[in-house]
DOLUMDREN-711611 format. One line per field, with one value per residue (C-alpha): x, y, z; residue in three letters. Coordinates in Angstrom, 2 decimals. Each point is the difference from the previous one (the first is absolute). Layout:
<recs>
u c(X,...)
v c(Y,...)
w c(Z,...)
r c(ala,...)
</recs>
This chain:
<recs>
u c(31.27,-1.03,-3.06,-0.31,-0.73,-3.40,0.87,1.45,-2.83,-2.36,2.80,0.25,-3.98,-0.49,2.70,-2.34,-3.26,1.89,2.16,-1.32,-0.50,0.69,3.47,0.07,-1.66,0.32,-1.12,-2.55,-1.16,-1.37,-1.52,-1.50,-2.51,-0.50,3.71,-0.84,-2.94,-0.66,-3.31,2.54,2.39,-2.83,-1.80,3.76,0.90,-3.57,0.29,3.35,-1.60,-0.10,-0.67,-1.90,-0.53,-1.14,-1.00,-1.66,-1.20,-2.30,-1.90,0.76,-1.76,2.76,-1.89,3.46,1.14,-3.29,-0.54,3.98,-0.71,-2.88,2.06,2.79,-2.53,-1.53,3.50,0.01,1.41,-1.00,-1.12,-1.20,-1.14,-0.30,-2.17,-1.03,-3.67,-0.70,0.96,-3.05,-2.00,1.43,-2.24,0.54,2.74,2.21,-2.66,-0.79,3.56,0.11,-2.99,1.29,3.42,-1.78,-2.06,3.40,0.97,3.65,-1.00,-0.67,-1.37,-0.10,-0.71,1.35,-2.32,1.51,0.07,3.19,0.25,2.01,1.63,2.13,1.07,1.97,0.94,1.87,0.02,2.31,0.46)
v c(-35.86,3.20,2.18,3.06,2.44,1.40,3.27,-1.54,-2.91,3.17,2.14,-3.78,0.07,3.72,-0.88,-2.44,1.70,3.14,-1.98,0.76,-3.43,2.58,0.02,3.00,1.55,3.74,-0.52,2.22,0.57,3.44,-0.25,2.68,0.43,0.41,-0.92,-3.54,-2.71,1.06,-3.11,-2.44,0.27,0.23,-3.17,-1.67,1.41,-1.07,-3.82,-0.41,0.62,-3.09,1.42,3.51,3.11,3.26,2.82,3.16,2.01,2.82,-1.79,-3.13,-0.91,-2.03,-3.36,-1.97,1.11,-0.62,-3.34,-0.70,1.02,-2.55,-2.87,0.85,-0.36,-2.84,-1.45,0.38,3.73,2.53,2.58,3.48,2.95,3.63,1.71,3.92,0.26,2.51,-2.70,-2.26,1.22,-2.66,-1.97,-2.56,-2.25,1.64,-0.16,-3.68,-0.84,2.08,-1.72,-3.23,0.69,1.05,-3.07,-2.10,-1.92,1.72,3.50,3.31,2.98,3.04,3.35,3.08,2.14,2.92,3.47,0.19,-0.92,-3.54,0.55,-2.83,-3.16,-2.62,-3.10,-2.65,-3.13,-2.74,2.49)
w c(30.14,0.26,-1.15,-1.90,1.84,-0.20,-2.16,-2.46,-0.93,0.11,-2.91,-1.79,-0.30,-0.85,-2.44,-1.88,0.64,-2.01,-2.85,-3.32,-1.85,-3.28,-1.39,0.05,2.90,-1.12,-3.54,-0.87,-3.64,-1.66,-3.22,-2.31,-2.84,-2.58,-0.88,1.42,0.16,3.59,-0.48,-0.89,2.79,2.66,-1.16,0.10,3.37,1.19,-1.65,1.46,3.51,2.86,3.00,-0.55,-1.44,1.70,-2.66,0.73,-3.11,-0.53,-2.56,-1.29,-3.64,-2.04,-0.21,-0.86,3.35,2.12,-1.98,1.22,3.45,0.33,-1.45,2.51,2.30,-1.07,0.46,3.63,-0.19,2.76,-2.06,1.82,-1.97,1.45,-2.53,0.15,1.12,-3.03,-2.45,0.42,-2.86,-2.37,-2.31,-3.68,0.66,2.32,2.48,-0.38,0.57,3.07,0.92,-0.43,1.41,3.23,0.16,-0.09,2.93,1.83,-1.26,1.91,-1.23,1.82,-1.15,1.11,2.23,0.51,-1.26,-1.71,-3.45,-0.54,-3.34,-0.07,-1.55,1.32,1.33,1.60,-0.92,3.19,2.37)
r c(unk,unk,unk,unk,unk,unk,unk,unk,unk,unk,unk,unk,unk,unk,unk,unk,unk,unk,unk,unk,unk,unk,unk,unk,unk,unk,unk,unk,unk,unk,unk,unk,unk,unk,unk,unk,unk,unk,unk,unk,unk,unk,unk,unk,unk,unk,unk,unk,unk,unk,unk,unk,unk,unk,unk,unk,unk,unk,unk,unk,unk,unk,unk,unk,unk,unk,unk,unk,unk,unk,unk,unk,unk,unk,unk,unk,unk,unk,unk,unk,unk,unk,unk,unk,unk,unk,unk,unk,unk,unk,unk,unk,unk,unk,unk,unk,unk,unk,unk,unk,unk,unk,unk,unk,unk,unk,unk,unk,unk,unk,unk,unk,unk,unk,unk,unk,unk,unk,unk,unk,unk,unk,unk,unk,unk,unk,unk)
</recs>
């Protein structure tokens, strides 16, 4: 019997350490508002979660979503959050959820320390 040579078990393993588990690897969805319930697909997108969810946002103050990313978490999702530094001046509830969301076990939160201004909002939920 012979082996394989070396090369190839090294391609066969980069081949699994790069396979999407996703259907569809390349799927990526864009959503606008106000023409849709951007709240509603972000909580769903964030529920349907196993593994993790990165999401970097400027600010981040819709409760539904924080309150969804510390369930997800609570589920054993690796949740890591890349916030602008400027945004910190939050208070009333979306503070206490951001609170409580950082105080959940399998989430990061990091805040961005550079100059730049980090206008953005996304994220990833798998890979």
């Amino acid at each position: 019997m012979t082996r394989p040579l070396p090369l190839l078990r090294l391609a066969a393993a980069l081949a699994l350490l790069v396979t999407p588990v996703a259907a569809d690897p390349l799927a990526v969805e864009t959503h606008y508002s106000p023409a849709e319930n951007l709240e509603k697909i972000d909580v769903a997108q964030i529920r349907a979660a196993t593994r993790s969810i990165d999401i970097a946002a400027y600010v981040l103050t819709d409760v539904a979503v924080i309150e969804a990313l510390t369930q997800a978490a609570g589920r054993g999702v690796n949740v890591r959050l890349f916030r602008d530094s400027s945004g910190r001046e939050l208070f009333g509830r979306p503070l206490e959820a951001l609170q409580k969301l950082a105080a959940t076990p399998n989430v990061a939160v990091r805040f961005n320390t550079g100059r730049a201004l980090m206008h953005l909002k996304s994220y990833c939920v798998d890979g």
